[in-house]
N, C-alpha and C positions, 0 to 999 in steps of 0.2 A: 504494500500500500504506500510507504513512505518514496519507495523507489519511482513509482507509477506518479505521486503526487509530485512531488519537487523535483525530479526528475528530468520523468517523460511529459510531464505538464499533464496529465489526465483528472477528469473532476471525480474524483471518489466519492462524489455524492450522489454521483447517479447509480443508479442501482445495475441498471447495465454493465457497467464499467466494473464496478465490483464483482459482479458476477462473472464477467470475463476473465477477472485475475483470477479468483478463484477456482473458477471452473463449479464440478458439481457440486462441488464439500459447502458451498457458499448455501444454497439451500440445503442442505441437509443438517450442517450444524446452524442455522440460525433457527432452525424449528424445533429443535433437539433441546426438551427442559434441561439436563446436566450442564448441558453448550452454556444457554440462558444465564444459568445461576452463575455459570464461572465469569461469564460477562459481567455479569449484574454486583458482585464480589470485586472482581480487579476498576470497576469503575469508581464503587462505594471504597475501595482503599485510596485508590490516585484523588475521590476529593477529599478525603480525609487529611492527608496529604499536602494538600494546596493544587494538587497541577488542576491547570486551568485552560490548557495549549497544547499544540500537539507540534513539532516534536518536546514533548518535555522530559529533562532526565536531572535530576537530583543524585550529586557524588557529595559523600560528609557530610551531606547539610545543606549545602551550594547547589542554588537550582541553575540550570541552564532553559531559558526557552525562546524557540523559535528554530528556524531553520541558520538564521542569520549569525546565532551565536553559537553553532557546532565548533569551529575554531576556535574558540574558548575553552568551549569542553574537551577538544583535542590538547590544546595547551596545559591545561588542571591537570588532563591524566598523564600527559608529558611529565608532567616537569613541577606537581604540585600545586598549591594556592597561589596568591599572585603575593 
């Protein structure tokens, strides 16, 4: 999704589109209760959380988000805190 989004320029919001990267597994796990709950679980932690955005990644503490600030977080995992 992330590759397809920022990428290849693709709108992940259409459902077509989604369904294309995924292929068949896209229906069969979004109708699937267990699929559900594990969504519904990692959503309910990330706002627990604070994330707010996508891409979002939290290393120590230190949030990173956006696409724009991946270089930062390459830098963090480089080479530490600033």
């Amino acid at each position: 999704m992330y590759r397809a989004y920022f990428v290849d320029d693709q709108n992940i919001a259409e459902a077509e589109v989604v369904a294309g990267l995924a292929r068949d597994d896209f229906n069969a796990a979004s109708s699937d209760p267990t699929t559900k709950a594990r969504f519904k679980a990692e959503i309910d932690m990330a706002e627990a959380r604070g994330v707010f955005g996508s891409p979002f990644f939290i290393v120590e503490g230190e949030r990173f988000w956006g696409n724009d600030r991946v270089p930062q977080l390459e830098r963090w995992l480089a080479s530490g805190p600033y």
